[in-house]
N, C-alpha and C positions, 0 to 999 in steps of 0.2 A: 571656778572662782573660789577664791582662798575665804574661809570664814573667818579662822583666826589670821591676822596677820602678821608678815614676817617685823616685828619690832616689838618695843618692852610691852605691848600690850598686854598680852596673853602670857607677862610673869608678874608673881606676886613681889609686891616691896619694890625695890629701887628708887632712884632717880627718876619725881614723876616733874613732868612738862605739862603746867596749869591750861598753858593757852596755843593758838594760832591763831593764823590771819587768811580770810577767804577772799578771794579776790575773783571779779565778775568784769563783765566786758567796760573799758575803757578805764581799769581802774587799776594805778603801780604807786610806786613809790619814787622818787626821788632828790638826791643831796648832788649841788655842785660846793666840792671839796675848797677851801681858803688855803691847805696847806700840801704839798706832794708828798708820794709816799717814798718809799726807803730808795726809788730807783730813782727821785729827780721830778722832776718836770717832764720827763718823755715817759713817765712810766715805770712803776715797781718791778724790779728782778723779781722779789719773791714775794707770792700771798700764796695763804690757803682760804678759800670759800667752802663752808660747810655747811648742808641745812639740808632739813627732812618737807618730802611734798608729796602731794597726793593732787591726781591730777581730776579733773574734768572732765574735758573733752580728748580727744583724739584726733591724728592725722591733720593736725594744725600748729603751724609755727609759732610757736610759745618763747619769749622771750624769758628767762631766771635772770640776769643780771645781763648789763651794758653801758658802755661808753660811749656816745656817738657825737661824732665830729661833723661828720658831712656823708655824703656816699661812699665815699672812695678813705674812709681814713676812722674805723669805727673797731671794737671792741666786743662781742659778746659772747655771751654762755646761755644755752636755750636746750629744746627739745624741737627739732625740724619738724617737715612735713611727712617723713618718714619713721617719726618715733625715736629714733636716734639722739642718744645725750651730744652735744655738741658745743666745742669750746672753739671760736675761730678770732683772731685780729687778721685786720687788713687795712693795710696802706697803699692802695696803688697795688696790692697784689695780697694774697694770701702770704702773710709771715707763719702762722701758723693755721693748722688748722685741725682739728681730732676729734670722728663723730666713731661714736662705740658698735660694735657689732650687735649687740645687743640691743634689743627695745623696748623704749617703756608703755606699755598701754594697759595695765592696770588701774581702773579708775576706783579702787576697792581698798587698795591699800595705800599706806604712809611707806616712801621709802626714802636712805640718808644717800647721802651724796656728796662728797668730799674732791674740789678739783685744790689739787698744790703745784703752785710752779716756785722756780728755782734755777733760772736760766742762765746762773754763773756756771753749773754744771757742765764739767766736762764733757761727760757722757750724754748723749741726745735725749738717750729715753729716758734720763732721769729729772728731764728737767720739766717735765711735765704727767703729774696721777693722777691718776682718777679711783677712786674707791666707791664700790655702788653695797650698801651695806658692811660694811668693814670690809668687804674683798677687791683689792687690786685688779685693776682691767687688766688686762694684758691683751684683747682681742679687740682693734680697732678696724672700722672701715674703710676709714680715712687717719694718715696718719701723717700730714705736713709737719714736723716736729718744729719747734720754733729756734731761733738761732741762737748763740752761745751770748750772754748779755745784753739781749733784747727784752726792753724793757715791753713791748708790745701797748705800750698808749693806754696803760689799764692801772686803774685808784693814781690818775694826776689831777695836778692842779687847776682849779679853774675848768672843769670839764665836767657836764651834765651826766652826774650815771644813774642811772632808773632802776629797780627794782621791780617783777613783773611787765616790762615794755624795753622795744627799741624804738629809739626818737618817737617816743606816747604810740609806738602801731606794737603787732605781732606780741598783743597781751597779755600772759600768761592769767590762764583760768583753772582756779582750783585752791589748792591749802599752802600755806609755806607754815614750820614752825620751827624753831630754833637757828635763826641767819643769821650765821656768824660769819664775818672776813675779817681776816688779821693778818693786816701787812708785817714785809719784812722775816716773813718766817715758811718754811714749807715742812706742814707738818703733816703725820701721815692719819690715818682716818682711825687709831686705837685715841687721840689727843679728844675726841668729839662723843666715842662710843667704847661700846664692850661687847664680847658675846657672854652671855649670862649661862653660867658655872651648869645649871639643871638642864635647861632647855635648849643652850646651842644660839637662841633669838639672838640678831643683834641688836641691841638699845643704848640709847642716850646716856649720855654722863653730866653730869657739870661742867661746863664751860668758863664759870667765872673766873679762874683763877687763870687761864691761859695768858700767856705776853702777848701785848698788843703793841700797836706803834701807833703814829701821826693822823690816819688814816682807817683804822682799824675800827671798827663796831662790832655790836650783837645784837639784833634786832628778836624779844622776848615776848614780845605783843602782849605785854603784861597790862596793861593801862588802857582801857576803852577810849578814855578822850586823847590820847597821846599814841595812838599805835605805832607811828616811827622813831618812838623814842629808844635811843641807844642806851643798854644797860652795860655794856663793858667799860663806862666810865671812859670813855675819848669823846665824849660830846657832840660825836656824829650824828647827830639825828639826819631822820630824813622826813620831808613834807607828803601829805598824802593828798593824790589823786583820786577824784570819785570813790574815795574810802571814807564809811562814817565807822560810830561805835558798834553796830551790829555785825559788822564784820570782823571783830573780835568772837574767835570761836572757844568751845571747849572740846571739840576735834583737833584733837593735836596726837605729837606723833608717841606718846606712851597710852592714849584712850583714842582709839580708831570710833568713830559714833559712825553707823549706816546714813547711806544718802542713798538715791534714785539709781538703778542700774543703767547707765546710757548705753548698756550695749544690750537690754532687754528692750529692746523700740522696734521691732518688726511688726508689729501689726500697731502698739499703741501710737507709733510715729508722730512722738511729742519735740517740742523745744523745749532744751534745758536750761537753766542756769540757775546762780545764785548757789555754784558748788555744789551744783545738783541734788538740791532738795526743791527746787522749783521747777513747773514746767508747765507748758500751755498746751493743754490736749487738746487736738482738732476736731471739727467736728464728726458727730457720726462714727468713731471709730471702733466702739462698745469694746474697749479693751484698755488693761491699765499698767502702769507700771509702776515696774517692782522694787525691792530695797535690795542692796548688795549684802546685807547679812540673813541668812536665814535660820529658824528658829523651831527647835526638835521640843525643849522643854522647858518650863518656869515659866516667870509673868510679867510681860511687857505693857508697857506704855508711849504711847505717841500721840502728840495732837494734829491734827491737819485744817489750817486756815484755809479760805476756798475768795481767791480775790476776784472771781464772778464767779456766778452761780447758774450756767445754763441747765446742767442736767450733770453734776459732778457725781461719784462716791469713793469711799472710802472703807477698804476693810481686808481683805487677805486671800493669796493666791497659791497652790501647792506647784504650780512650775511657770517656768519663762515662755517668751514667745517663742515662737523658731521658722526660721524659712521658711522648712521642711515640710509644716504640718498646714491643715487648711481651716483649724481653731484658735482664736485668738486662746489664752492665757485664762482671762477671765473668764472662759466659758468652760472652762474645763471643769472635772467633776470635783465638788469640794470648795468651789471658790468663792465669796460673799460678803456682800457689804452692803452698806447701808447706804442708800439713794436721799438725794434731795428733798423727795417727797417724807422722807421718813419711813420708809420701808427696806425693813433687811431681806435682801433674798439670796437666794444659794441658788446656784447655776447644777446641771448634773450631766455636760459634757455632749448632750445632743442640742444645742440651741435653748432649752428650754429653762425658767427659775422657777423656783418656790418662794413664796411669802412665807416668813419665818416671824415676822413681826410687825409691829406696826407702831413710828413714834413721831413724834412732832417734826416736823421740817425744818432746815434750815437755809440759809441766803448769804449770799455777801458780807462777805467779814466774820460770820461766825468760825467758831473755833468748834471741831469735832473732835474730841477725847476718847481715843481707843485702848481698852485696856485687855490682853488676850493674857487669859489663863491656861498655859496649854499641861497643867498638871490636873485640871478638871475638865478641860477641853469646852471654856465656853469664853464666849466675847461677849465684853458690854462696850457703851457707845455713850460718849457725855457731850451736850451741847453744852458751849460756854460754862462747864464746869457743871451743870448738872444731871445725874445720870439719868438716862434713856431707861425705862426698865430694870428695874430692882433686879430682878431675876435673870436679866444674859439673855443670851442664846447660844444654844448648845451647839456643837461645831463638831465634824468627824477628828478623831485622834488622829496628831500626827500620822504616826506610825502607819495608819491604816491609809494617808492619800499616796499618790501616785510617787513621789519620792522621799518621802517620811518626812516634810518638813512645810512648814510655810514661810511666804513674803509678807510683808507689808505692799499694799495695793493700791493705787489711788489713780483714777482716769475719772472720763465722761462718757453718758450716752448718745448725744447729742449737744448740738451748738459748738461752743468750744470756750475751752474755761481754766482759767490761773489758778494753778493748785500749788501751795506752798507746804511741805511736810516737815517736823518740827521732832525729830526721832532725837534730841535732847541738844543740840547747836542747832537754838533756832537763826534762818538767817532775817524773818522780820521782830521787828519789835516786840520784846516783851514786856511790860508794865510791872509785874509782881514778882519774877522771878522764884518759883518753885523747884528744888531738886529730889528726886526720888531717895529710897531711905537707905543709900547709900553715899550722898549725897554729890548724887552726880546729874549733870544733865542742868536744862533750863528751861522752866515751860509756864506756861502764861496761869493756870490753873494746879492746884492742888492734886500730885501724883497719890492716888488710890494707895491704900497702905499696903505693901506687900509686891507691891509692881516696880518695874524697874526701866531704865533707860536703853534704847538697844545701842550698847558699846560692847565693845571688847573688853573690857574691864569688868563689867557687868557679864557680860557672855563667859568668859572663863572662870568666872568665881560659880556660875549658876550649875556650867557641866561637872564643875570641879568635884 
């Protein structure tokens, strides 16, 4: 798993992208159109659809955008049940249809995505791109090319198109940030991005200045109470679906913020959601899961809400689970957090803890503030903002556990219990809004001075 991710994160300067939009089960977007795009009433010859996402879940049919008419006569652009980027219309039969050889199942990074058509095109293959980080596909699975001025029933008049959902199912879960379509035009994926001169990354550019047409939008997810609101100035907005202000994020695709590994679940065998910083651990499973960034040096902070309180904790783990092994994660040597009862313990890889401390309990609703120095190698722990222990607890140096690094950790030992983690895009409510002192992130209490959010922005300035 990739620490730094492939996009402007991990470069200094540029083009920063303030926001995105997280999107959780039964919740999309969308606008039926008052006016056709450049092909008519049956459908645009040319658009280009540009936008960066980070996914959720896996090996489930995610809708990115769609038209739909009826069964037989619908429109979309998705991620299948096999991972597969996929662009299909069908009327009574596949007109087109183009699922990539490639797959996406990184739930860890933000990647861009550029489909352009242009179906006046002589030539077959040109009348349909696909760009996955500034690189042209050239390697599809499926490759039904669509036909010479076929307008394919996609940005027409009078016709429901949705955002994250086909006909409100197969609902896309996870981040979208920068969604841009711009009818009448098919442009290639250097008009959305760049590779950055030092590093090679591909990242974002400005989009404002692009031609737009009739039909055209940019959805910038700048505005909490207006998250559909079109910034390209064509007045496209679209309505939102079981989407409130909270799901305006500050994980967007130039600052990647860690969320919960879904694909670290073999022994913690939790439900995720909420863009996976939430999840319901079941009972009994003494094991936790982990954060997708891991962390060798400098000073983090995170809060962890706990929306029932059977037997939760919270606190840091040096590896993943694995099929393979017959230890859960959290038991391994080095691992330790602070329980319900108010007691920090460290695990040391035969079954067995240590009490390392001992502090007040917490319950339902409270908020736990972890803040790890791993340049002194110790963790302190704040209830609703105030700290647990003046003094920490001392913690084995990276370097010296089993892969030189640690997770963020968060399971039950019992019952079974709603844990929401807050690694700086919180997805529950925040009331005060605090940013660390770079001023990144969002968090309900006052970030420790000197500690920092676990972003990628923050991460490559810390190795740097």
């Amino acid at each position: 798993m990739s620490i730094i991710i492939p996009a402007n994160s991990a470069v200094g300067g540029g083009f920063e992208v303030a926001n995105g939009i997280r999107l959780d089960n039964n919740a999309y977007l969308n606008r039926t159109f008052s006016e056709a795009g450049a092909g008519g009433g049956g459908g645009t010859f040319k658009w280009t659809l540009s936008f960066w996402l980070k996914r959720s879940i896996l090996s489930t049919q995610q809708t990115i955008m769609s038209r739909y008419v009826n069964a037989n006569k619908y429109v979309k652009i998705l991620i299948n049940n096999a991972n597969q980027l996929e662009y299909a219309v069908y009327n009574g039969n596949y007109q087109a249809r183009y699922e990539t050889s490639a797959l996406f199942r990184d739930t860890s990074a933000w990647s861009h995505i550029v489909i352009a058509q242009d179906s006046t095109q002589g030539t077959a293959a040109d009348r349909v791109k696909f760009f996955i980080n500034g690189n042209l596909v050239t390697s599809f699975a499926t490759n039904t090319q669509i036909g010479q001025n076929v307008g394919g029933d996609f940005n027409t008049n009078n016709a429901p198109h949705q955002i994250g959902a086909f006909n409100a199912g197969d609902e896309f879960q996870g981040y979208f940030s920068q969604f841009c379509f711009v009818d009448n035009v098919q442009y290639n994926a250097d008009q959305f991005g760049e590779f950055d001169s030092d590093s090679g990354v591909w990242k974002p550019i400005d989009v404002s200045g692009l031609s737009t047409g009739a039909t055209s939008f940019f959805l910038a997810f700048e505005d909490s109470s207006a998250l559909g609101t079109d910034s390209s100035g064509d007045n496209n907005d679209f309505s939102l679906n079981n989407i409130t202000a909270v799901d305006q994020t500050v994980d967007s695709c130039t600052n990647n913020f860690a969320v919960l590994n879904i694909l670290d679940n073999f022994y913690p065998n939790a439900t995720f959601s909420q863009g996976n910083t939430e999840i319901v651990s079941p009972s009994g499973r003494e094991a936790s899961s982990s954060s997708t960034i891991y962390l060798t040096q400098g000073k983090w902070y995170w809060e962890t809400k706990f929306f029932s309180a059977s037997a939760p904790f919270v606190g840091i783990q040096p590896v993943v689970s694995s099929s393979n092994t017959t230890t859960p994660a959290v038991l391994q040597s080095n691992g330790l957090g602070i329980l319900k009862t108010g007691k920090v313990e460290t695990t040391n890889g035969s079954g067995g803890s240590t009490v390392l401390a001992s502090y007040a309990t917490f319950t339902t609703n409270d908020i736990i503030g972890t803040a790890l120095d791993l340049d002194a190698n110790k963790i302190y722990f704040y209830k609703n903002g105030s700290i647990l222990g003046a003094n920490g607890v001392s913690i084995t140096a990276p370097a010296s556990t089993i892969n030189g690094h640690y997770m963020v950790a968060v399971g039950n030992i019992s019952g079974t219990d709603t844990i929401s983690v807050n690694f700086g895009s919180p997805s529950f409510a925040i009331s005060s809004s605090n940013q660390d002192g770079n001023d990144r992130g969002n968090f309900e209490y006052a970030v420790p001075s000197g500690y920092l959010s676990i972003c990628t922005k923050n991460l490559s300035e810390a190795l740097s």
